[in-house]
C-alpha positions in Angstrom: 0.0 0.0 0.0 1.2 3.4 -0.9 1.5 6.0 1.5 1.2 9.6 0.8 2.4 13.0 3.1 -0.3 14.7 4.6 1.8 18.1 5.1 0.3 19.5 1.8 -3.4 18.7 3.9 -2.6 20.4 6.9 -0.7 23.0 5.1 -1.7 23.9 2.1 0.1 26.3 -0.5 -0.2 29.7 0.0 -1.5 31.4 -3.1 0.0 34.2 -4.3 -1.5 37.7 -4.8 -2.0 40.4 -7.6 -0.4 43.3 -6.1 -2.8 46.9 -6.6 -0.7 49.5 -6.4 -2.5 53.1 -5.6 -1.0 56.1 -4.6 -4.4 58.5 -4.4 -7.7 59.2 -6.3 -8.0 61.6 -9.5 -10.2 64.0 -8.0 -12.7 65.1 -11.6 -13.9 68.6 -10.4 -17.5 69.4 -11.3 -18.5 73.1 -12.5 -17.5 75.4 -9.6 -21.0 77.2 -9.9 -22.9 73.9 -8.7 -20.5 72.2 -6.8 -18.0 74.6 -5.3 -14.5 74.1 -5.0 -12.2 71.2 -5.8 -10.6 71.0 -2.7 -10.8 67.5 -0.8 -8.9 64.5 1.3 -9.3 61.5 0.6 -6.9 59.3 3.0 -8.0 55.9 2.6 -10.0 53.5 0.2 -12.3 50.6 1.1 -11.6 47.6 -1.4 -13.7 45.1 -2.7 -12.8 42.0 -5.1 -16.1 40.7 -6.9 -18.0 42.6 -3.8 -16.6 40.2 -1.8 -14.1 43.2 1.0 -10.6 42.5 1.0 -9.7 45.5 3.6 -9.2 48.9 4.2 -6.2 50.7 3.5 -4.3 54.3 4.2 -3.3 56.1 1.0 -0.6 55.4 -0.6 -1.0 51.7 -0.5 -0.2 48.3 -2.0 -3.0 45.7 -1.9 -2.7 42.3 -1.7 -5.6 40.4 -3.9 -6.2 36.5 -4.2 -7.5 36.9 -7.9 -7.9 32.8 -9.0 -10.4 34.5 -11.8 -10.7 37.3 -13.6 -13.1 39.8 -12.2 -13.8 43.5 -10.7 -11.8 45.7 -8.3 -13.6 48.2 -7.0 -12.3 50.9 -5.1 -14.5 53.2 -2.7 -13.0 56.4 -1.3 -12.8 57.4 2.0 -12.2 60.3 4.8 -11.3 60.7 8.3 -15.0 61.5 9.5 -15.0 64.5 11.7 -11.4 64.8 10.9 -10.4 61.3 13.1 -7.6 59.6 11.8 -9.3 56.8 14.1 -12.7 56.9 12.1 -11.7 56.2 8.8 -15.4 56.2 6.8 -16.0 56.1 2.8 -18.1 59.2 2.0 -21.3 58.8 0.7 -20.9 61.8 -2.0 -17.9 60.5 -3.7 -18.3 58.1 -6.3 -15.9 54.9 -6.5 -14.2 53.9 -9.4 -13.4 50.0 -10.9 -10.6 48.4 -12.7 -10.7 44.5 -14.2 -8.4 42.1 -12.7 -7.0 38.6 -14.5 -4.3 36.2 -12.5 -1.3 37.6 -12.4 0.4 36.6 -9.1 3.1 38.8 -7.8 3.0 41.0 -10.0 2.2 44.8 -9.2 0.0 46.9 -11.1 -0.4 50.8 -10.4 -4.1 52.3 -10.7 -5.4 55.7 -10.5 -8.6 55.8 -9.3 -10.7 58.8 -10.2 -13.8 60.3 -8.4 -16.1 63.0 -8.0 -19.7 64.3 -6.4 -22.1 61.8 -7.2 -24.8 62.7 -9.7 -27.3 62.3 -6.8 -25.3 64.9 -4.8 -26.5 68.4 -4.1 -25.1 71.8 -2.4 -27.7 73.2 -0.1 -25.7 75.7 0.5 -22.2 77.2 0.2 -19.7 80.2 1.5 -16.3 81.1 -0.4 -16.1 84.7 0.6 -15.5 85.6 -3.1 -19.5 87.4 -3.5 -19.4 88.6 0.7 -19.4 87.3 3.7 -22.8 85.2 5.1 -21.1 85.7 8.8 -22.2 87.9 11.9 -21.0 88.1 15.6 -23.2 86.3 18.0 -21.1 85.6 21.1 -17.9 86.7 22.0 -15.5 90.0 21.5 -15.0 89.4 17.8 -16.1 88.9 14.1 -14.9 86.9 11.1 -14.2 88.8 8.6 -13.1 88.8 5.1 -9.9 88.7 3.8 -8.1 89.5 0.2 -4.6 88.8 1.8 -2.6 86.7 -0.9 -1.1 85.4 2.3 -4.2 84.0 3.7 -6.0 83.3 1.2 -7.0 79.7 0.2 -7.8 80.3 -3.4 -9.0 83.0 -6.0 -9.8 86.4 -3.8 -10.7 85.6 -0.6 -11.4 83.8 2.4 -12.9 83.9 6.2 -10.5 85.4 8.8 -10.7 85.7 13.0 -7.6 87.0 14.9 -7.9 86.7 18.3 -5.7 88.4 21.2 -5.9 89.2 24.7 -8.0 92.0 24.6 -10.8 89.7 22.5 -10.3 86.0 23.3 -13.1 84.7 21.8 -15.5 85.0 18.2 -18.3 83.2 17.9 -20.2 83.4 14.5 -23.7 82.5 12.8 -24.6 82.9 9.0 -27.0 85.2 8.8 -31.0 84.6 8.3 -30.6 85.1 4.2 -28.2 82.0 4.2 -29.8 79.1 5.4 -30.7 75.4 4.3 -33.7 73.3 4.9 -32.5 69.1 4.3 -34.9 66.4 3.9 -35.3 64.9 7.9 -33.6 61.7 7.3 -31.0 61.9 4.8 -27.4 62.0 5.3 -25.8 65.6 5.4 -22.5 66.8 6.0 -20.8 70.6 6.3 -17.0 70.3 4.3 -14.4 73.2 4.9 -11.1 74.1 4.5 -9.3 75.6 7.2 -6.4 76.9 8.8 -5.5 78.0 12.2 -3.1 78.5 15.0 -6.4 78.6 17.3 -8.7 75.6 17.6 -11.5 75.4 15.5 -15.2 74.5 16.3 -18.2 73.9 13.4 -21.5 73.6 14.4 -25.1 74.3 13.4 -28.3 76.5 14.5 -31.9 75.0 14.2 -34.8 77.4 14.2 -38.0 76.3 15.5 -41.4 78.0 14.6 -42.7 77.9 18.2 -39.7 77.9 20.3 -36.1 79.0 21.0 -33.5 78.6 18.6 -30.9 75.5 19.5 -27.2 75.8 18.8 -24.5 73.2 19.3 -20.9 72.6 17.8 -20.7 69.4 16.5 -17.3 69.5 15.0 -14.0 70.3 16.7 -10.5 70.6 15.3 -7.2 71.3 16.4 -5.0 74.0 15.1 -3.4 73.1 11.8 -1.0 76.6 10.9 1.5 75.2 8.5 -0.8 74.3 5.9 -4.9 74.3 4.9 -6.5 71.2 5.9 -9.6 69.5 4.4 -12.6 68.1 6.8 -15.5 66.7 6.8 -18.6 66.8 9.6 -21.2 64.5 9.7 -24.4 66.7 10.8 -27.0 64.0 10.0 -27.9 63.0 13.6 -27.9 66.8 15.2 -30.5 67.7 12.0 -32.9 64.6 12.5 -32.7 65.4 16.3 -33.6 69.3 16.0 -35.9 69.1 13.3 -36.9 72.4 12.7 -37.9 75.0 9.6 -34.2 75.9 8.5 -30.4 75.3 9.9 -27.8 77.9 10.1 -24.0 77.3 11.0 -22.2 78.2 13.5 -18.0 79.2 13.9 -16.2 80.0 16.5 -12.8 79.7 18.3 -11.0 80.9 20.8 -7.5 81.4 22.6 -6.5 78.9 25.1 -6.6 79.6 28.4 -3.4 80.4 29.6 -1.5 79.5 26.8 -1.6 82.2 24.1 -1.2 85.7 24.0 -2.7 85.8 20.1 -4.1 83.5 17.7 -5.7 83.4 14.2 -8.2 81.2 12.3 -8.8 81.4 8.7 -11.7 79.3 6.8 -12.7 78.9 3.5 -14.9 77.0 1.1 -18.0 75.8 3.6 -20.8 73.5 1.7 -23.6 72.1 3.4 -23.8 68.9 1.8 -26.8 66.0 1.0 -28.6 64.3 -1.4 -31.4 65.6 -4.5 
């Protein structure tokens, strides 16, 4: 009687991978008059192999895929939500882009994903500073202003701009009753901005109801960022279907730490409310 090994059993050949190489997503900019500017950050990408998930991986990245038949990549974008390198997210207003696979173990191959707003997608509302400035005082001992500075502006003329010091320590600071936004109760909405700071940061968002008290609440904090503008995104779906009320209004504000700085600065730019048509 013949007798055969049974290491192959127990431990089988490993199969070798296609290799994805990516090193970030084409961003396709839409027309600036419906969809704002192109600014964004996309730091990750969700991965799928014949919809089956094969992980989730920080930009760039090289992906390991047991391809054993031809078939479909796909590659969904994603964010740090409320600007959490912890809570990596895809976003639900960028679409994700495919390429086709066939065997081809070990072997890398580069791909260059490309995205954009979905066609279902839509701007309820947005502030670049370039037509005015939607932005009033409502707490605190200073405004944000506009600002044409080359040095602090983001892009084309101008952008939003707080300076704090000792003498006014903190700006607080609504958009004004001609630039609000009314979602549908129930869908996904979130505010995107670009900002840059050597103060914190705080976002947040006004309801007004038609037989009580208005309700405020900052929803999204950030840290300073001064070297460079960084891109973020805030989920405000659960503060909107909790304060359901006739129209939402957002908030800014900042403030110098206690104790630890004699001046500080915000500057902001390119604020879109966010949801679906």
């Amino acid at each position: 009687m013949g007798w055969t090994t049974g290491c192959n059993v127990i431990n089988p050949e490993e199969k070798i991978p296609n290799y994805i190489h990516i090193d970030s997503f084409t961003y396709e900019a839409p027309s600036y008059s419906s969809y704002g500017s192109a600014s964004h950050k996309i730091t990750n990408v969700w991965i799928y192999f014949n919809n089956n998930p094969v992980g989730v991986f920080d930009l760039p990245c090289t992906i390991p895929v047991i391809v054993d038949q031809p078939g479909t990549l796909t590659v969904v974008p994603g964010i740090d939500y409320n600007g959490m390198k912890s809570g990596e997210v895809t976003y639900p207003f960028y679409a994700s882009d495919s390429v086709h696979l066939t065997p081809n173990p070990g072997v890398v191959q580069n791909f260059a994903p490309k995205t954009g707003y979905i066609a279902t997608s839509k701007m309820l509302w947005t502030e670049d500073f370039e037509l005015g400035n939607s932005f009033s005082k409502f707490n605190g001992d200073t405004s944000l202003v506009r600002t044409s500075d080359p040095d602090k502006v983001f892009e084309k003329k101008y952008s939003g701009y707080v300076y704090l010091d000792t003498a006014f320590e903190v700006s607080e600071n609504i958009s004004s009753n001609s630039a609000t936004f009314k979602p549908v109760i129930g869908s996904t909405v979130y505010i995107e901005l670009d900002y840059k700071s050597t103060a914190p940061l705080q976002v947040g968002l006004e309801t007004d109801f038609t037989n009580a008290d208005p309700h405020y609440e900052y929803i999204g904090g950030f840290n300073p960022h001064p070297d460079s503008w960084n891109h973020v995104y805030i989920d405000a779906t659960d503060f909107i279907n909790a304060y359901e009320g006739y129209q939402y209004r957002v908030v800014v504000g900042t403030g110098l730490p206690d104790g630890t700085q004699n001046q500080g600065w915000i500057l902001i730019d390119n604020i879109k409310i966010i949801s679906y048509k």
